[in-house]
N, C-alpha and C positions, 0 to 999 in steps of 0.2 A: 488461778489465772496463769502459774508460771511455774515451772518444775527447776529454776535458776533465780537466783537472786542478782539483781543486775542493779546499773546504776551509768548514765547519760548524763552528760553535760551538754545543756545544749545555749547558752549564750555564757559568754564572760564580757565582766565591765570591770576592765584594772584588774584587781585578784576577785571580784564578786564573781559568783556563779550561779548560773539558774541550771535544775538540771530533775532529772528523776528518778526517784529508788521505786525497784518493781520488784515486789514479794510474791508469797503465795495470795496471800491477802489484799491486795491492789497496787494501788501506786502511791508513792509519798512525793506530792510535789516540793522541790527544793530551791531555796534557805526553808526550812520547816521549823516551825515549834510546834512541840511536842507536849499537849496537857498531862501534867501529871496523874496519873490513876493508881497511889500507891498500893493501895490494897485491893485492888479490883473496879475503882471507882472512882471517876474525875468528883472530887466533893463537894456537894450541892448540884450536882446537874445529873439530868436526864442522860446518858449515853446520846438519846436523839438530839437534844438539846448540842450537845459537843461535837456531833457533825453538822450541826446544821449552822454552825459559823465556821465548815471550813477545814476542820481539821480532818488532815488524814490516818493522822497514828497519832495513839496516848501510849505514855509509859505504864509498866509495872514494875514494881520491888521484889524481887526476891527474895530477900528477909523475911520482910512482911508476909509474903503470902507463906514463906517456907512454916513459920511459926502459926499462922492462919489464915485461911482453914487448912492449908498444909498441900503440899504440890502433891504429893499421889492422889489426894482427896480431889483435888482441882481436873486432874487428868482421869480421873473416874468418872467426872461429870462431864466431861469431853473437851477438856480444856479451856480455857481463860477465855478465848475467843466467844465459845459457846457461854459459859460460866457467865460472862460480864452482859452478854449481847450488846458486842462490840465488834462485827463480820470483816473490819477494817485490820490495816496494820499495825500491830503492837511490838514496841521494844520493852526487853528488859534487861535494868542494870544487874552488876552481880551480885548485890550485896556488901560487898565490903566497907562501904562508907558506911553503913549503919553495923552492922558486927565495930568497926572502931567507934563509932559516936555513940551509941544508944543500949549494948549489951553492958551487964552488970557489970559483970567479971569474965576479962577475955585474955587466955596466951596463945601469943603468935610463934610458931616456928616455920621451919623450911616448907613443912609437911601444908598448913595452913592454920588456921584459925580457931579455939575452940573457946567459947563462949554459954554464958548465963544470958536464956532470956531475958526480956526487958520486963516481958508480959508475965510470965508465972513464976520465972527464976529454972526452968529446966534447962540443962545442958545441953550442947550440939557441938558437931565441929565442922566448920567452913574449911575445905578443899578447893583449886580449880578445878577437878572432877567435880563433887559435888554440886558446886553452883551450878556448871554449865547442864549437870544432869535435872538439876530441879527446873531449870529455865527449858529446858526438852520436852519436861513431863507437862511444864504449862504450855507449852506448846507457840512461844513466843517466836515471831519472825527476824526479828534483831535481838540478838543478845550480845552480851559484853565478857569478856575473859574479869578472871577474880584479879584484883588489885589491891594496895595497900596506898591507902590517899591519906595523908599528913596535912595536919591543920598549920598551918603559915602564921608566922614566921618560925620557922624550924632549925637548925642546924645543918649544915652542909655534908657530916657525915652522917646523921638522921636521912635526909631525903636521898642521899646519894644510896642508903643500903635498902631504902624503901624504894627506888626505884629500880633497882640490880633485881630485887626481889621480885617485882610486880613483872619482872620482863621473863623471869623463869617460870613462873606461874602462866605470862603467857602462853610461852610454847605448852607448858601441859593442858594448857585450858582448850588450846588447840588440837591437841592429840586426841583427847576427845570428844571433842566436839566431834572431828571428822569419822571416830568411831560410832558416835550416833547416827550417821547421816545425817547430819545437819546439810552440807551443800548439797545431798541429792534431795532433802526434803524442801530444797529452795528459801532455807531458811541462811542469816549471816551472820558473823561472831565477829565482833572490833574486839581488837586492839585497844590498849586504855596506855597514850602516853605520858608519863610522871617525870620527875624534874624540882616538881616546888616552883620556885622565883630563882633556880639557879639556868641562867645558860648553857652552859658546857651540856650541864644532865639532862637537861630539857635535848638538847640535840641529839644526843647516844640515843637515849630512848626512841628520839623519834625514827631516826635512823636502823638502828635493829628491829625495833616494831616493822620496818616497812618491808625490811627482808625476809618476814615471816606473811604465809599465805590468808591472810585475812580480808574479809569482804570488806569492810568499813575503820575507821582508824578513829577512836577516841580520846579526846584531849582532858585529863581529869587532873584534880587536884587544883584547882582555879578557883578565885571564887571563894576561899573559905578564910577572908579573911586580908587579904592582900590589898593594897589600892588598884585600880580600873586601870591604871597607866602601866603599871605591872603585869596586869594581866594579859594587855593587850602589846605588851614587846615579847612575851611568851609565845604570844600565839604568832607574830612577825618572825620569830624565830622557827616554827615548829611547822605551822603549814606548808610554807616553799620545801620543806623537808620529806613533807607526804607525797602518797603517788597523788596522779592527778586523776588518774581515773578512776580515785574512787571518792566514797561519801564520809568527811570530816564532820565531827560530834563535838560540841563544846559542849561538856556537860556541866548542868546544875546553874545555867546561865539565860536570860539574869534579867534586869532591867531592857525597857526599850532601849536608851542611851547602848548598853554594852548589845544589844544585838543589833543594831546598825552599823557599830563601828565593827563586829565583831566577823558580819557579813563582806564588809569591805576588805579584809585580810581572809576570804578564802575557806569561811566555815560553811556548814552546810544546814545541821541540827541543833536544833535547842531541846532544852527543857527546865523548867524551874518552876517550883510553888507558888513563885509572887503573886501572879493575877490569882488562883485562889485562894492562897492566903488572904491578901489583901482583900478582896471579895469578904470574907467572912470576918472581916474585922472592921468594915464598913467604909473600906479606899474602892474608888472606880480609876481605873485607867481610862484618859479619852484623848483627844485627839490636839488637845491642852493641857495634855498634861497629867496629873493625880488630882483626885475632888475626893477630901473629907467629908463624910455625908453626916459624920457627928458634929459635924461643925453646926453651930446655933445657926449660920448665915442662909441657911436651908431650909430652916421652922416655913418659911412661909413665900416661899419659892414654885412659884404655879410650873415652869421653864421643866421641859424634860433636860435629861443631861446632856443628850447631843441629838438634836432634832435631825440633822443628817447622816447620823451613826450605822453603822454595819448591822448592828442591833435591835428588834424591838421593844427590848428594855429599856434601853438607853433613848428610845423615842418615844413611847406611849406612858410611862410612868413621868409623874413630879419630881423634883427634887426634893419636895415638903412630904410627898409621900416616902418615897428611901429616905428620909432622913426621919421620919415617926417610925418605919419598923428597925430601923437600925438602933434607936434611939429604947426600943422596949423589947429588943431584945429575938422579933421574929423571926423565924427560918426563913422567913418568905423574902425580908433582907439578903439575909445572905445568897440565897440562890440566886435572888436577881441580880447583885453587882458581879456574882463570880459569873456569870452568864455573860454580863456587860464585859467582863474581863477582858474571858476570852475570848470574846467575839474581836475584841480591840488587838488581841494578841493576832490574829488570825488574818486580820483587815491590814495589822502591818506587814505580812510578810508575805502577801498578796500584792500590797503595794512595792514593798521591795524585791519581788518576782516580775511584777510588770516593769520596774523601772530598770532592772539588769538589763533585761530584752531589750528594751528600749534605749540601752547605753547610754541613760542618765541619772547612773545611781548615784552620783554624788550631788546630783541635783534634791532629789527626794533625801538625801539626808539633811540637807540644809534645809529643806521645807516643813521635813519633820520637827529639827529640832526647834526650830521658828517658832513651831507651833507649840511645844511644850513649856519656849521660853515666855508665851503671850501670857500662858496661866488661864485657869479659868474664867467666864467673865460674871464679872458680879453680877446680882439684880439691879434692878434699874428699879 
């Protein structure tokens, strides 16, 4: 579609902004969430299924594919885009959070990262070269520079040398990047701002991040563990800091609650596992809220889950029916609520797209949250 990767604001309400990223691969309307496809694949759903409530880009992991079936193997097959039959926009992160959370045995030095699979126990080592090279070979349209994200609550000279680090690693991740041709392939590389829960560091970071040439700006290390009130003075801190013309990434985030409020301070991208997690663990997200479907109050519940819903799941199914496949254990559970999910994921930020335009987003916050404080309504 576009030989530039670009990025329009086209309404603000307070700090919300409605706006849109244009790849080679299309367009991502913005505030977006983003379904996770860690390994090639949103879980439980159809590829078709996951644009058809709306979404314009899913994530992919690096790690994961690096380990399997392996990024040269993926760019043999003609890349991820082809590989997934997913013809839309794909980000991928760099890896780093899962090299720290999920390798066996990993040491970090200046150079970068070297690591025990999770999977078979083979060795590797994570570089900013590296990463940004494997996320080229799968051919992804948004990528991320390599980082070092620290699980909270940490130490202050901890987060301070992890985030000194992650901003060196910037620049090289950048280097090349731009030796790949990444910007002429219309492809973009964020920035991953770090900090912790400390201020000062939260701000350098944001600040030298913004001085270095990067398409999009990512806000990492959030989210792993902190309370939401914390979160959300990080991010008061850190976006007024970013440029404005470009597209802010809250990553790994989160709850509806945190992406409304998190909309209103200036962010642009989400992403996070909840709705399929919870999808396959038998929670529906609606429009009331969270509905346990293992819940007994269900056995004998004629009522779809939300007769007016974004969703055909969420309209044509029982509640007595998702609650007998949930209940023994069927696939056919899971893919419907994670469907229902993220149709719901996709329905709010559609709604909070229209309500920016409409310069009454803080009206649609309060109606939202109205709505998840009513709860579901019992049988009658």
């Amino acid at each position: 579609m576009t030989d530039r990767f670009s990025f329009t604001v086209h309404a603000i309400d307070g700090r919300a902004r409605r706006g849109t990223i244009v790849t080679p691969h299309g367009e991502v309307r913005t505030p977006a969430f983003m379904p996770v496809g860690t390994q090639g694949t949103v879980k439980a759903m159809f590829m078709e299924d996951v644009r058809s409530t709306g979404a314009d880009v899913i994530l992919g992991n690096t790690y994961h594919l690096m380990l399997r079936p392996g990024a040269e193997r993926v760019a043999r097959l003609g890349g991820l885009h082809d590989f997934a039959r997913w013809p839309h926009t794909i980000l991928t992160d760099s890896g780093g959070f899962q090299v720290m959370s999920l390798a066996q045995i990993r040491k970090l030095t200046e150079t970068g990262v070297t690591f025990q699979s999770h999977i078979d126990g083979s060795r590797h080592e994570m570089t900013p070269e590296r990463s940004v090279e494997i996320q080229g070979l799968l051919g992804s349209d948004i990528q991320m520079q390599l980082d070092e994200c620290l699980r909270l609550p940490a130490e202050r000279r901890e987060i301070d040398r992890a985030m000194r680090l992650s901003l060196r690693w910037a620049a090289r991740s950048r280097q090349k990047f731009e030796a790949m041709g990444g910007p002429q392939k219309g492809q973009g590389l964020y920035g991953i701002v770090q900090g912790g829960d400390d201020a000062e560091l939260r701000a350098v970071s944001a600040q030298e991040l913004s001085a270095m040439p990067f398409e999009g700006y990512s806000i990492g290390g959030l989210a792993v563990g902190e309370p939401q009130a914390v979160m959300l003075a990080m991010l008061d801190i850190v976006c007024p800091l970013l440029p404005e013309g470009k597209p802010r990434y809250l990553m790994g985030v989160g709850t509806p609650d945190d992406i409304v409020e998190s909309v209103a301070r200036g962010v642009d991208q989400f992403d996070c596992v909840m709705p399929t997690r919870a999808g396959r663990h038998g929670q529906a997200f609606t429009r009331f809220g969270r509905i346990n479907l293992k819940n007994a109050r269900h056995a004998d519940d004629p009522r779809p889950l939300d007769p007016d819903g974004p969703c055909a799941a969420a309209r044509d199914y029982s509640r007595a029916y998702l609650h007998h496949l949930v209940r023994t254990g069927e696939a056919l559970g899971a893919m419907l609520l994670t469907w229902i999910n993220v149709a719901y994921y996709q329905s709010l930020m559609q709604g909070i797209r229209d309500a920016i335009e409409a310069g009454r987003y803080a009206d649609f916050v309060a109606e939202a949250k109205a709505g998840w404080a009513r709860g579901d309504v019992a049988a009658r």
